[in-house]
N, C-alpha and C positions, 0 to 999 in steps of 0.2 A: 504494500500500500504506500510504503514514502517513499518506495521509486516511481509509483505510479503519482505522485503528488509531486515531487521532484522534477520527473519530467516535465507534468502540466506547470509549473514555476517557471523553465527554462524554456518553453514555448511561449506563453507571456512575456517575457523576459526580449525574448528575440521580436516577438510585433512591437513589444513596445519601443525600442531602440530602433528598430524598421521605422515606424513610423516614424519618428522622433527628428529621425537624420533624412527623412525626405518632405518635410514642410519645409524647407529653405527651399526647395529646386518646385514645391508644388505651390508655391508663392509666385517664385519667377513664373512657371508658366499661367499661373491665371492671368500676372502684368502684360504679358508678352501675346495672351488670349485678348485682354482686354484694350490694346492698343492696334489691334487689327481691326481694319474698319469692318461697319458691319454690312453684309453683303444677304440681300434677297433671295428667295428663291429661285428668281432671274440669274442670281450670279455661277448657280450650279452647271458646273458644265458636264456634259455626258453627249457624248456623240455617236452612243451606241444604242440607249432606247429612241424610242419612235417618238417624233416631234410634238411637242404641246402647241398649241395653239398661235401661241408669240414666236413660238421658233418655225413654222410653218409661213408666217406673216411676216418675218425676217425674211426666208429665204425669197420670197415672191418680189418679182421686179413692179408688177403691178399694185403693191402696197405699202409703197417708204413711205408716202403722208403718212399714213396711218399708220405706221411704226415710229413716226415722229412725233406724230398728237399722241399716242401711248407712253411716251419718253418724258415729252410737255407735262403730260396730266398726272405724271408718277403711277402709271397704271397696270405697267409692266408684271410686276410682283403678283397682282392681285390674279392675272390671267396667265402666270404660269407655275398656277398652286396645283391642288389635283381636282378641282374642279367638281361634276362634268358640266362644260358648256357650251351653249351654242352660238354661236360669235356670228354678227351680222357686218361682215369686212368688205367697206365700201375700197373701192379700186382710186388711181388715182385722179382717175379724168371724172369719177364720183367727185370728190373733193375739189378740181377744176371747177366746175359747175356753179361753186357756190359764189354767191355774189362777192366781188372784188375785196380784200381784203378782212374777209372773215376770219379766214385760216390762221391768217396775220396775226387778229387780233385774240384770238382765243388762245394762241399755244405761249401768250404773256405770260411773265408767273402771276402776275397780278388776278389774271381770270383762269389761274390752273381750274378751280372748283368748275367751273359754269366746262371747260371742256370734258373733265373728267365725268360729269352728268351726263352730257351726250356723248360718249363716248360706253358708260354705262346702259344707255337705253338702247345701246346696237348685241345687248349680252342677254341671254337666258338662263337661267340656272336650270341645266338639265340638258341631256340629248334631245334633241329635237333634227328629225331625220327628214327630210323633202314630203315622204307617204304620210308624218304625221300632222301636217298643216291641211288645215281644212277652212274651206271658204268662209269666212265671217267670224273666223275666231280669235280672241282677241288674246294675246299673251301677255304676261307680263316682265318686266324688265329686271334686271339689279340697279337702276335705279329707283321702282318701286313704281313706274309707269309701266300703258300696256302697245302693245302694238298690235295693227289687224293686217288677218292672213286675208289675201284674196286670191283667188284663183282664175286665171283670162280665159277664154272659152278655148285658148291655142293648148293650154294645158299649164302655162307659167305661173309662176307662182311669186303673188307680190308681198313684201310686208312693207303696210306704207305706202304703197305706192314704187317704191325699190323691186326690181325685180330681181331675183336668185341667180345668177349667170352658168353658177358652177359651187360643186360642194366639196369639202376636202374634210378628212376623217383626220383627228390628232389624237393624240394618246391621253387628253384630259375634256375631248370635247369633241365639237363636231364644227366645220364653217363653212359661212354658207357668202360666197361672194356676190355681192351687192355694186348695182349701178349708183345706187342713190345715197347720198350723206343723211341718216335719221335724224333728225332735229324736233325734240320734244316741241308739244307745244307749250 
């Protein structure tokens, strides 16, 4: 029994001196954690799973506004969490469109809020698949507004008014390419 109590002594004995002599070096690393800037979920880099939504809208030559207004509005992060969503990614001759410097004025930092709102009312929380949109139905937004599906007698599918061009599957969501800039009312 007192070598079995002897040992447990000189088992204690050693964690606690373990421990003892590594709080100097688990000090530095929390300083050394804590002086690293803090970086998003944007900042993860992985170039072997399947694209999220921002990184799909990255690689498209048809969508640097609108990787610019997502930069502008700090929106990044929010749309490349896991999601799932449905991203409504207006093109860039979408964003042309718009009357003479809007664009301009909205990716201010001064009006970050008012783009990050519309920029929000182009997103769904949830898959939402081309077969699941149905004529007069009205969805609702992550900005907390809705939007309505219409369907053209050609077969097209509008929300807004915006018609769907083409759809791309990402691994936190689904998008759906739009002619038109959504602008709440």
């Amino acid at each position: 029994m007192k070598s079995i109590l002897k040992t447990f002594a000189v088992l204690i004995a050693m964690v606690y001196l373990t421990g003892c002599g590594t709080s100097e070096n688990q000090s530095q690393a929390v300083s050394s954690e804590s002086s690293t800037p803090s970086v998003g979920q944007s900042g993860v880099k992985d170039d072997v799973s399947n694209p999220n939504v921002v990184q799909v809208a990255v690689g498209s030559k048809d969508h640097t506004t609108l990787v610019a207004a997502l930069k502008a509005a700090e929106y990044v992060d929010a749309l490349t969490n896991v999601g799932p969503f449905t991203v409504f990614a207006p093109t860039n001759q979408a964003f042309d469109a718009l009357p003479a410097g809007t664009l301009e004025t909205l990716t201010k930092k001064e009006n970050q809020r008012q783009l990050r709102d519309i920029l929000e009312y182009h997103v769904l929380l949830g898959v939402y698949k081309p077969g699941d949109f149905v004529n007069g139905r009205k969805m609702g937004t992550a900005d907390g507004r809705s939007v309505e599906v219409t369907i053209d007698a050609d077969g097209s599918i509008l929300i807004n008014g915006g018609k769907i061009l083409g759809t791309v599957e990402a691994s936190n969501g689904i998008i759906h390419v739009i002619d038109k800039v959504l602008v709440p009312n």
